[in-house]
N, C-alpha and C positions, 0 to 999 in steps of 0.2 A: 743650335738648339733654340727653339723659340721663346718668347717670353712667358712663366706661366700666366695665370689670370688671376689667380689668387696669392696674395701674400698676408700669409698668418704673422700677429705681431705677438709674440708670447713674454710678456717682461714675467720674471718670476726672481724671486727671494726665498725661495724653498730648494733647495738641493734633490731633497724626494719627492715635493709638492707637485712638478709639474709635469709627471710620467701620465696621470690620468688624464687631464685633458686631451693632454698630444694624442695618448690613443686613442680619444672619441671622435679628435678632428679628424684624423687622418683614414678611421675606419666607417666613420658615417657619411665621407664623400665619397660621390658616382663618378668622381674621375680624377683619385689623387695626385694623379702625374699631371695636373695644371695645377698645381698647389704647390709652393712654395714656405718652410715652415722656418719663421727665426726665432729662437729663443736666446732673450736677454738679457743676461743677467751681470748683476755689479761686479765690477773690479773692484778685489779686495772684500768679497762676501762672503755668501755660503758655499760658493763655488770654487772656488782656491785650488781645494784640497780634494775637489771632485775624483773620485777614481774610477769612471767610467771611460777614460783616455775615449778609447777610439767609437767608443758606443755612439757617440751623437752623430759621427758621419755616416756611419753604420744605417742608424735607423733613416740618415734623411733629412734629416733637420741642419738647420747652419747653425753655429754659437758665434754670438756677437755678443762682444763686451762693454758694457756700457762705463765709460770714462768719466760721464758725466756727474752728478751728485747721485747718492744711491736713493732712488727713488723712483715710484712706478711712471711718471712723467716721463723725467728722465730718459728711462728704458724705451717706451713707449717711440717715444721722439728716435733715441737712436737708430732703434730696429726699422724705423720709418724711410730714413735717410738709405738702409743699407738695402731695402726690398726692391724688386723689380717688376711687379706684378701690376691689376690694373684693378685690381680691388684689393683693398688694405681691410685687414678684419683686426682690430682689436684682442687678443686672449691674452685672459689670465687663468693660474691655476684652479679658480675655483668657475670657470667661464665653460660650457658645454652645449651642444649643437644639436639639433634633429636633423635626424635619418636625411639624405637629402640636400643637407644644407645648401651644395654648392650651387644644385639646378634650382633650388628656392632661390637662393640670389641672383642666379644670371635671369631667373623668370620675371625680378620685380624689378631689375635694373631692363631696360627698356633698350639702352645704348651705351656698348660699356666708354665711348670714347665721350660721352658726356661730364656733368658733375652731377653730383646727385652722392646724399648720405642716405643710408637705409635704417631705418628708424623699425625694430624687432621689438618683439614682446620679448623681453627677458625677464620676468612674472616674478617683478621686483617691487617693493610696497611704492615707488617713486617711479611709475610708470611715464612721465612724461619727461624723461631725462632717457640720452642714448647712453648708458652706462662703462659701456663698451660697442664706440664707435666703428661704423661701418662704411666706406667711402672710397667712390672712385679715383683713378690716379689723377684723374683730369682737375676734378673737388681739392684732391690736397696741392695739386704743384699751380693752385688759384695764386695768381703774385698777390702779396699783402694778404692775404686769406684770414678776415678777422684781425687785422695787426698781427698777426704772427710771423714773425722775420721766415723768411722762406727756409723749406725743410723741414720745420717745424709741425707735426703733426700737434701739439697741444701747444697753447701759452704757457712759456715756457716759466714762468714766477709761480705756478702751482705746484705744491708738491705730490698731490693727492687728490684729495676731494676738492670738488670746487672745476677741476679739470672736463666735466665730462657737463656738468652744467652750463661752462663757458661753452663749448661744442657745441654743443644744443642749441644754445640759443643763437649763435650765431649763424648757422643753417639754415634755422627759420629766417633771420632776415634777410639769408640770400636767397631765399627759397627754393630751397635744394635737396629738400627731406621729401623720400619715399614713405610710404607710413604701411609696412606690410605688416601690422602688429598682430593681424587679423590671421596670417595663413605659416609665419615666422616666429615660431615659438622656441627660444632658446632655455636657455636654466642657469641662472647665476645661484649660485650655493654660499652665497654670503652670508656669514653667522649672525650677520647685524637683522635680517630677516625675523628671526627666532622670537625678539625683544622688540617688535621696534625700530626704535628709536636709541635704544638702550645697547650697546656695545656687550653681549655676555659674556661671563667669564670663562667658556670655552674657548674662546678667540687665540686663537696663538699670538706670537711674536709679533709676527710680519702686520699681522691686521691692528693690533695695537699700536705699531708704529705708525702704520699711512693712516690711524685715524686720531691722532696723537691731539694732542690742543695745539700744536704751532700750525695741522693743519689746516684746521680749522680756522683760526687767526687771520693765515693766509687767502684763505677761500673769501673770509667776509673783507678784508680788503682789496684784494685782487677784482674780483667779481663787483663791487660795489663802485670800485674804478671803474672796470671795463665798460658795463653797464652803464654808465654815466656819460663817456666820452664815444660812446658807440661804436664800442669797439674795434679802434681805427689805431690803440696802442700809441696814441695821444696824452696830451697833460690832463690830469683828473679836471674837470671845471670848477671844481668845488676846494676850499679849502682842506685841509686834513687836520684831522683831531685826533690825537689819543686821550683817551682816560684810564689812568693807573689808579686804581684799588688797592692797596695794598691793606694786610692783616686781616683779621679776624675775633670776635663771630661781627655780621653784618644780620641786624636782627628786624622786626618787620617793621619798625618806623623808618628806618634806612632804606628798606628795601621797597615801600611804596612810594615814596619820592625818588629813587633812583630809575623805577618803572616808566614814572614820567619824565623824567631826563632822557634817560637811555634813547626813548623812541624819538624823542625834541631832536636830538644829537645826530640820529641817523637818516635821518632826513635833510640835515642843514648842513653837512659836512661827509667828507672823504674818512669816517669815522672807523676808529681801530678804539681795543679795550688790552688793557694789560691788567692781571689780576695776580698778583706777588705775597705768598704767605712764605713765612722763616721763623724759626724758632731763636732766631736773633734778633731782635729788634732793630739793631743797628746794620743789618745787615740787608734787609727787604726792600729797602728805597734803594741800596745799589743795584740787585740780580733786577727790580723794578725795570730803570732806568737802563740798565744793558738790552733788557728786554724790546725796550720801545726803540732805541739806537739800530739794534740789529736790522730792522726792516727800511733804512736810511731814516735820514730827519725831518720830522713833520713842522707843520706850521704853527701846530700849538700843542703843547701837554696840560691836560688837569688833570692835578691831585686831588684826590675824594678821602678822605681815611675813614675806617669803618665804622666810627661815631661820629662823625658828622652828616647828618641827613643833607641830603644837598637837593638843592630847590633849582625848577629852568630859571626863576626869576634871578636869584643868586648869580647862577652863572652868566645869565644876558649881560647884568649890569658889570660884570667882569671881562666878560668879550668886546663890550663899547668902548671902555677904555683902549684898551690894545688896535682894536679897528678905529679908534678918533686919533689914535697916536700916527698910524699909516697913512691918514688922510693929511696928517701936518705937512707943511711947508717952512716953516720956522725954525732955520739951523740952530736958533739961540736956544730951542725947548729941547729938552731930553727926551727919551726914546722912554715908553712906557714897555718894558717887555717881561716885567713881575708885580702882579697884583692879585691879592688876595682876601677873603672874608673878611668878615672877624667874628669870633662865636663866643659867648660867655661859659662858663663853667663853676656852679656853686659847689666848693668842695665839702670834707665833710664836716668844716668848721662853715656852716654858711653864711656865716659874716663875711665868707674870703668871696670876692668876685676877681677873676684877671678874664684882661685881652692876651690872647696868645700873639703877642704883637710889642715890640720892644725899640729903643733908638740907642739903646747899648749894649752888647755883650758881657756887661760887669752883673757882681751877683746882686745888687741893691739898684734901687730906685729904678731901673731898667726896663717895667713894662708900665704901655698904654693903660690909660684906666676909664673906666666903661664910660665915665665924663666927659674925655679926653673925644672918644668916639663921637657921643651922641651930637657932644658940640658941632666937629667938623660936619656930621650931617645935617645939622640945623642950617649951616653955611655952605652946604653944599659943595665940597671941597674933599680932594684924596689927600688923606695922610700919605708924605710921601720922605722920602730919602729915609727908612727904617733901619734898622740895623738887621732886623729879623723879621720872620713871621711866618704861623706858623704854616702847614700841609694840608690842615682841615679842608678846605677850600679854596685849592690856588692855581691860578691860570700863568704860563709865561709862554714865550718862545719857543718852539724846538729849537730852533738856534740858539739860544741859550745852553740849555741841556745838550747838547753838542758840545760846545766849548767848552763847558767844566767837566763834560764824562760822569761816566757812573763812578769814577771816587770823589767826584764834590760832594757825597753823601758820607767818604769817613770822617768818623769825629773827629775835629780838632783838638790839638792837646792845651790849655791853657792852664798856668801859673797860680792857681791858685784851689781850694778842697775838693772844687769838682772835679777836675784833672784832664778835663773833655767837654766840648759843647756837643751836642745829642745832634743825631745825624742832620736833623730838617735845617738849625740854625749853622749849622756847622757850612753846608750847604751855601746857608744867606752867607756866609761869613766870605766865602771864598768866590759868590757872589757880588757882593759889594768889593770886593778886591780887583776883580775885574772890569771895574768901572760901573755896574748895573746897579739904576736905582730899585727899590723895593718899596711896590705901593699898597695900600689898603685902602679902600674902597669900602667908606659906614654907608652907603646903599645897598651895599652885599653884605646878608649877613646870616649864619647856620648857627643849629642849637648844637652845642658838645654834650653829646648824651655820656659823660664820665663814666665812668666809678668809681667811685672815693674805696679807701677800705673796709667803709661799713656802709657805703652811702648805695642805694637802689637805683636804676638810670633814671633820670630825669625826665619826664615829658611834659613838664609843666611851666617850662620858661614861655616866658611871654616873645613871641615874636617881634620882630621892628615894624609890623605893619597892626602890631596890634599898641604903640602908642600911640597916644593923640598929641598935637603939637604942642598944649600946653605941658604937659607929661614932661616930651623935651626940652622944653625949656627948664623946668625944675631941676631935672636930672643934670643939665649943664652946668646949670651954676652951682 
């Protein structure tokens, strides 16, 4: 029996969802029997408990089971491996063909033993993405195709979204895109259509999952790798940063400084964001820190917390420390790989000022005082070997945050009224146990927008660029 020419990839996560397609594909081609149809679906899914037994060999269709993690990639990629056709089509259940379809494709493919991706109008609001990729066998069995370990119809670190992007653009640099958008008009029925941008809440299961927040996550790292290193599935060039958020509310003096950070960050670095709310307190800087672990270890994490407005300047003067530590040669200097802000806070007694910054874990005499600061930066000098300090604003290692794990964040229990150090110092605590000095940096420095129990947020602290040096020097002595 010869080889068909066409080979349909249907990954689906619907049990009843993917009856309509099959019947569009298979009744709107002019010559089914060179069509070849797989339908993919997870192991351990909605298919399990299928009771159509013998229907699927019946109709024609092959079932392949996807082993791999349940997701449309995944699927995609297996049913890729298992096809034998010389054009691969992409479907999903909500993916649908015109009349035609097949002798459209063999009419704008020219050679089917060439490579070449065919590039459709699928009359989607993101018209310059192949949403559901179209490609000769010659295009996918490309060795290294894109960095993609062979076999591999998508890069395989996507779970979702983000996958069909990488495809895209990758084509284009081999320049192997047909563009029949003109005479190939397909129909994707995606609900996200409807809204936008905006996900509706008609959406069933399936769609809320593949467009979930981890996949999005995914997408903006993946993609921002890829893209960087031309995609060759190479070491990113760039540094990687994560920035963790965590709590809430994050209100508009936060969030016009974090505008300009954000976009500083994406540009300068291999940049990921983790953004962690809990109705625990002590509980958010761990699920946090699992969060940013998960995707393996980066070269740096900051902490932002959601009243401290954070500044690029702030951060630069905290990335120089950690990049002038890397540049040492000098076994005798320690490794700078924790440094942090320091931000004031007038409580509702405003005679109280503290640095959130301490050189003992006891309950008295235990924090820096705003003197203590202004001095070292009159002298130009990190406060360093701390005992604490605090999350407002703080840059370390991913390797760090590797080695203590996300339970360096439970509290400690200590000996005395309070019964527990609070997640951040608890943290330094078991940090400094580990040999890690903990610095602060008076050239870095953010407002603590509080609230006291009666006290209104604060926007009226004077910045460190708004003293003048004699100011500091008063303030010192």
């Amino acid at each position: 029996m010869s080889k068909p020419v066409f080979s349909l990839l249907h990954a689906s996560a619907r049990s009843d969802g993917w009856r309509a397609a099959f019947d569009a594909w298979t009744s709107r081609a002019d010559n089914p029997g060179a069509v070849e149809y797989l339908l993919c679906v997870d192991k351990g899914g909605a298919f399990d408990n299928h009771s159509a037994g013998g229907t699927f060999s019946a109709l024609g269709l092959r079932l392949i089971w996807n082993h791999g993690r349940p997701c449309v990639v995944d699927a995609w990629n297996t049913a890729a491996k298992a096809s034998t056709g010389r054009v691969l089509v992409c479907v999903a259940d909500d993916f649908f063909p015109p009349l035609h379809w097949d002798s459209l494709l063999l009419a704008a493919i020219s050679d089917l033993a060439g490579e070449y991706a065919v590039h459709v109008n699928a009359q989607d609001p993101w018209p310059w993405i192949m949403t559901h990729p179209i490609l000769t066998r010659a295009y996918y069995e490309r060795p290294g195709r894109g960095g993609c370990p062979n076999g591999e119809l998508f890069y395989p670190e996507y779970i979702s979204v983000g996958s069909d992007d990488d495809f895209t653009l990758v084509a284009q640099r081999d320049g192997v895109i047909v563009d029949a958008r003109a005479t190939l008009k397909f129909e994707h029925r995606h609900p996200i259509k409807k809204l936008g941008t905006v996900m509706p809440g008609d959406a069933d299961a399936v769609y809320r999952e593949s467009n979930r927040a981890e996949a999005w996550r995914v997408k903006d790292r993946v993609l921002g790798k890829r893209s960087r290193n031309g995609f060759t599935g190479g070491v990113d060039p760039l540094k990687s940063l994560v920035v963790v958020t965590p709590g809430t509310p994050f209100d508009a003096v936060w969030l016009a400084e974090w505008d300009e950070l954000h976009f500083y960050l994406r540009t300068h670095f291999a940049f990921g964001h983790i953004y962690s709310q809990s109705n625990n307190i002590y509980q958010v800087r761990i699920e946090a820190a699992r969060a940013v672990l998960s995707h393996g270890t980066p070269d740096y994490v900051l902490w932002i917390d959601s009243d401290n407005p954070p500044t690029i300047a702030a951060f630069q003067t905290l990335m120089l420390d950690l990049e002038a530590s890397e540049r040492n040669t000098d076994p005798l200097l320690r490794s700078i790989d924790i440094v942090g802000a320091w931000y004031r806070y007038r409580g509702p007694d405003t005679a109280q000022s503290y640095i959130a910054a301490g050189r003992s874990f006891g309950m008295t005499d235990f924090q820096l005082t705003e003197a203590e600061v202004l001095d070292a930066l009159k002298r130009g000098r990190l406060i360093d070997d701390l005992a604490f300090i605090g999350f407002g604003l703080l840059l370390m290692r991913g390797s760090v945050l590797a080695e203590l794990g996300p339970r360096g964040f439970v509290p400690q229990p200590v000996e005395d009224k309070r019964g527990f150090l609070t997640d951040d110092v608890s943290w330094c605590f078991r940090a400094k146990r580990a040999g890690h000095l903990i610095y602060l940096n008076p050239a870095a420095h953010v407002e603590h927008l509080k609230l006291g129990p009666v006290e209104p947020p604060r926007h009226d602290l004077i910045p460190i660029s708004g003293f003048r040096p004699k100011q500091l020097e008063e303030v010192a002595v």
